[in-house]
GUTIBA-233240 format. One record per atom (N, C-alpha, C): atom name; residue in one letter; y, z, x. Coordinates in pm, whole numbers, always signed. Layout:
N
[CA, a, [Y, Z, X]];
...
This chain:
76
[N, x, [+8823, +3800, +9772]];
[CA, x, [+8723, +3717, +9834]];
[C, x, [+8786, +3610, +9924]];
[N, x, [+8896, +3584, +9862]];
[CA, x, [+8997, +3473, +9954]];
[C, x, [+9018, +3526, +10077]];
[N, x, [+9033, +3602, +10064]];
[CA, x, [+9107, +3670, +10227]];
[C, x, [+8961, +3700, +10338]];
[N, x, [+8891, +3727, +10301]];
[CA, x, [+8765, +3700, +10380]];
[C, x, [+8715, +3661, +10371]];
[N, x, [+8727, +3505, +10327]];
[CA, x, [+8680, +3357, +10368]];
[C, x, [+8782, +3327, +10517]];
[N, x, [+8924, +3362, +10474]];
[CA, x, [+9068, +3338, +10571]];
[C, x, [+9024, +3419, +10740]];
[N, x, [+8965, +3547, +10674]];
[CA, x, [+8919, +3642, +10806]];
[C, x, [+8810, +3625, +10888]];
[N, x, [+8734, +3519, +10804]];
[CA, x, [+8625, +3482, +10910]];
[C, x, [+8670, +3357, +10961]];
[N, x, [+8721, +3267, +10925]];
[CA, x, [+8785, +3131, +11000]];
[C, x, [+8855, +3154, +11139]];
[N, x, [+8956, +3283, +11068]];
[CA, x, [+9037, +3294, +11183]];
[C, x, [+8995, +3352, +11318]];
[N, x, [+8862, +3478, +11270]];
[CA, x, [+8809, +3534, +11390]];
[C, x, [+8712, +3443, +11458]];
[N, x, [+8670, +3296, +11396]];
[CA, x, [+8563, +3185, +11444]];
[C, x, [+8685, +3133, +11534]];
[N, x, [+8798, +3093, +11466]];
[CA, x, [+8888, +3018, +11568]];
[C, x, [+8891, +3090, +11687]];
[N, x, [+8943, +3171, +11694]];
[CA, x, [+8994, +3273, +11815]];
[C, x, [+8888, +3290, +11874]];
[N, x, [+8759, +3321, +11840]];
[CA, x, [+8651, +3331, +11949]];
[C, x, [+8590, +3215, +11948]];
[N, x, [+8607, +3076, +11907]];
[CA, x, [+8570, +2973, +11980]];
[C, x, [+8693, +2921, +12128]];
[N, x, [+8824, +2952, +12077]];
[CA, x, [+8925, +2961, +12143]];
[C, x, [+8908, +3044, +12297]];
[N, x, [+8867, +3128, +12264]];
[CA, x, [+8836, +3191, +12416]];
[C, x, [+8704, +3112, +12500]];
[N, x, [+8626, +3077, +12413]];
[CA, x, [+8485, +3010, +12496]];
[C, x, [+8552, +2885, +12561]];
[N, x, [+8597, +2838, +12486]];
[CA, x, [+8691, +2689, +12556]];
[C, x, [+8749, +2726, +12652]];
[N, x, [+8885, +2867, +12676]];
[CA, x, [+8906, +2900, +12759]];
[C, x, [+8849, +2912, +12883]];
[N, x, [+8757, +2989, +12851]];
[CA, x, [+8650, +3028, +12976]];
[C, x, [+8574, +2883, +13011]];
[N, x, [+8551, +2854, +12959]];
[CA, x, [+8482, +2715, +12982]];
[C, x, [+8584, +2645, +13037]];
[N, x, [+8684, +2629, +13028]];
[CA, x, [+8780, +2532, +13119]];
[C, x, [+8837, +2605, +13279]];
[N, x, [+8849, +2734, +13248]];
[CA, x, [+8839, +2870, +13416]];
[C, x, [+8774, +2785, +13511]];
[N, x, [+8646, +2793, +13427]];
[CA, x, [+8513, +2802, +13499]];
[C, x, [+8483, +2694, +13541]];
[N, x, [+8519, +2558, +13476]];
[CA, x, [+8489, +2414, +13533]];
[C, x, [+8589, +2378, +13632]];
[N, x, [+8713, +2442, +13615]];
[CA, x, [+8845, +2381, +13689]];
[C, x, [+8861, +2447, +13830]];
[N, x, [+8787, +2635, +13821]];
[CA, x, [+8833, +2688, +13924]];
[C, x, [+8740, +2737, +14009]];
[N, x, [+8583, +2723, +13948]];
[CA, x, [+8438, +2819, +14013]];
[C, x, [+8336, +2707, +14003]];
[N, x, [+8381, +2604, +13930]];
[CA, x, [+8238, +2507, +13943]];
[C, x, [+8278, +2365, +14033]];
[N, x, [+8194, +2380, +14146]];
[CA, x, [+8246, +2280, +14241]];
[C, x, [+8159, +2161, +14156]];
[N, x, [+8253, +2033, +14236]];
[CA, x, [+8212, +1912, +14189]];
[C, x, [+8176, +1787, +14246]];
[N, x, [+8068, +1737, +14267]];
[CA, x, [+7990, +1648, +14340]];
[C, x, [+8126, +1491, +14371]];
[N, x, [+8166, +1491, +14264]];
[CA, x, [+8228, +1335, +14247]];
[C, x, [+8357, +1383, +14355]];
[N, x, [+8383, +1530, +14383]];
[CA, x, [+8534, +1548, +14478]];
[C, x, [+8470, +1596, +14578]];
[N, x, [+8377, +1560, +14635]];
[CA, x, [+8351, +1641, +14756]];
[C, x, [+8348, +1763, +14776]];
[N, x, [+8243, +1839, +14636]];
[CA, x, [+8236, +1978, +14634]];
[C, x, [+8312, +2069, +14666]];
[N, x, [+8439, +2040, +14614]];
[CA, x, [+8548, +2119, +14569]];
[C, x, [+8599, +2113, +14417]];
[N, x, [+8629, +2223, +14391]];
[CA, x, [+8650, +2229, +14296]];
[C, x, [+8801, +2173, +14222]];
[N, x, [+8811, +2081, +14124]];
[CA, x, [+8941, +2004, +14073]];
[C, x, [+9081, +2131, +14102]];
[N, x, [+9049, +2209, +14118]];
[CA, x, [+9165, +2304, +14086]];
[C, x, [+9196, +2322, +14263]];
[N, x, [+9135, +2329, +14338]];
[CA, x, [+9135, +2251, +14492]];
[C, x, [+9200, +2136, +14494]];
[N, x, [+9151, +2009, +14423]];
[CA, x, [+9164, +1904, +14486]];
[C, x, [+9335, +1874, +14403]];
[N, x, [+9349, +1914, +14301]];
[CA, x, [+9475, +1937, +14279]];
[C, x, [+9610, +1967, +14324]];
[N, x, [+9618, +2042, +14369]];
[CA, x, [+9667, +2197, +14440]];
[C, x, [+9690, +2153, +14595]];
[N, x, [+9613, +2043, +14656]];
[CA, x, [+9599, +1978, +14792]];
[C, x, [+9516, +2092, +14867]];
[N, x, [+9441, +2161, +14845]];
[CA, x, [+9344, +2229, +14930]];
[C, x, [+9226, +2164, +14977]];
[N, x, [+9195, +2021, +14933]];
[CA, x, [+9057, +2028, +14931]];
[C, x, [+9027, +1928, +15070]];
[N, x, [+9088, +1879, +15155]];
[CA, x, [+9088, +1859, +15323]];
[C, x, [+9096, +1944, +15409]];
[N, x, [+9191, +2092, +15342]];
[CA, x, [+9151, +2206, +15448]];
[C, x, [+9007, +2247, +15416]];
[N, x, [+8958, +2302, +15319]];
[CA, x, [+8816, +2359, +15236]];
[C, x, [+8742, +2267, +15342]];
[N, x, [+8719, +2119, +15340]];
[CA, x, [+8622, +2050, +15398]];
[C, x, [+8593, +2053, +15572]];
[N, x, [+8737, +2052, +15589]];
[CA, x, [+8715, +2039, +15761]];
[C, x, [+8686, +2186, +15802]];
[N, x, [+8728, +2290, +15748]];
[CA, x, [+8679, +2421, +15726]];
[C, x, [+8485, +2425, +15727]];
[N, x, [+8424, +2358, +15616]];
[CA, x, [+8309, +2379, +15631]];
[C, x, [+8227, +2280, +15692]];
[N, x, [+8305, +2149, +15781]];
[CA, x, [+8232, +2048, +15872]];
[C, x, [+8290, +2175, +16024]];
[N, x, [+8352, +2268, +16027]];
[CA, x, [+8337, +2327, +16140]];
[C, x, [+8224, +2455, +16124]];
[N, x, [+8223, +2519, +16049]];
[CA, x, [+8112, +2593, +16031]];
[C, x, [+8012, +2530, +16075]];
[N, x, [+7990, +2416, +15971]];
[CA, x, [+7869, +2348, +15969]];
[C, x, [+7816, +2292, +16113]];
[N, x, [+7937, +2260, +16223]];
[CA, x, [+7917, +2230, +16375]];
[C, x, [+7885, +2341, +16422]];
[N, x, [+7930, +2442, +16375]];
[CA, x, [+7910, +2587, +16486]];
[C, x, [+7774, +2614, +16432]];
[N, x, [+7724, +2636, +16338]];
[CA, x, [+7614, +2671, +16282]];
[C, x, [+7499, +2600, +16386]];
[N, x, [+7543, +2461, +16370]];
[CA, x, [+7435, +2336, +16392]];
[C, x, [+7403, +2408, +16552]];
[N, x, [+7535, +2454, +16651]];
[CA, x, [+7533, +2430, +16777]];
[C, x, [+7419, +2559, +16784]];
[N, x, [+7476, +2641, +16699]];
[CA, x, [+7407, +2849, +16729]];
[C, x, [+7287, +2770, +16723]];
[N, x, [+7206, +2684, +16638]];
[CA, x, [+7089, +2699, +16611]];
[C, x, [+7005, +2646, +16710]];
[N, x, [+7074, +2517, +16757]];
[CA, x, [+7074, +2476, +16892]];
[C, x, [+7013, +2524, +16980]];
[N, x, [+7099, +2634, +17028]];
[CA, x, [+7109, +2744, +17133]];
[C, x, [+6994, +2828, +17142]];
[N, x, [+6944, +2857, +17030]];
[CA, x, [+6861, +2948, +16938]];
[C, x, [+6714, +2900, +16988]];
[N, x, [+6729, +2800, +16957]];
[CA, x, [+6607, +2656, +16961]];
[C, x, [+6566, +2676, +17127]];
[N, x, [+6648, +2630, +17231]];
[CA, x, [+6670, +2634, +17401]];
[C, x, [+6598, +2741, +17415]];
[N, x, [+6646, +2886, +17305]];
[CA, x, [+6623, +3006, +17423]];
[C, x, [+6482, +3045, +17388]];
[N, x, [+6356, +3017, +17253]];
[CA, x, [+6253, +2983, +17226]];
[C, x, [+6197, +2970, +17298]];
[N, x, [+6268, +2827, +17304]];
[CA, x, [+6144, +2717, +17397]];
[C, x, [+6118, +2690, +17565]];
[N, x, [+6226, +2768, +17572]];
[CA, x, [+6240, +2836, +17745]];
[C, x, [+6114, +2980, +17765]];
């Protein structure tokens, strides 16, 4: 009976062990974050997260301009 009291502890550890895992993946490397300028810590770490931004303030200009353009050829 001892030993599977021992066998369920250990298989609770190990699969709480992986949820933590994943849970730390997932916050550090896929869940962007408001307080860093929606990049994710594993970005802002790493020094990626000034390329990532000026990256999507140029999209975000080209986008703005297409729509622009878009808008002109409408209303013409």
């Amino acid at each position: 009976m001892k030993w599977l009291i021992n066998e369920v502890r250990s298989s609770i550890v190990s699969e709480l062990a992986e949820y933590i895992e994943a849970f730390v993946e997932d916050n550090n490397h896929r869940r962007y974050h408001e307080s860093s300028d929606n990049v994710t810590p594993a970005d802002a770490y790493y020094g990626r997260a000034s390329a990532i931004i000026k990256q999507r303030e140029r999209i975000k200009r080209q986008t703005i301009e297409y729509r622009r353009l878009h808008h002109r050829k409408l209303a013409a």
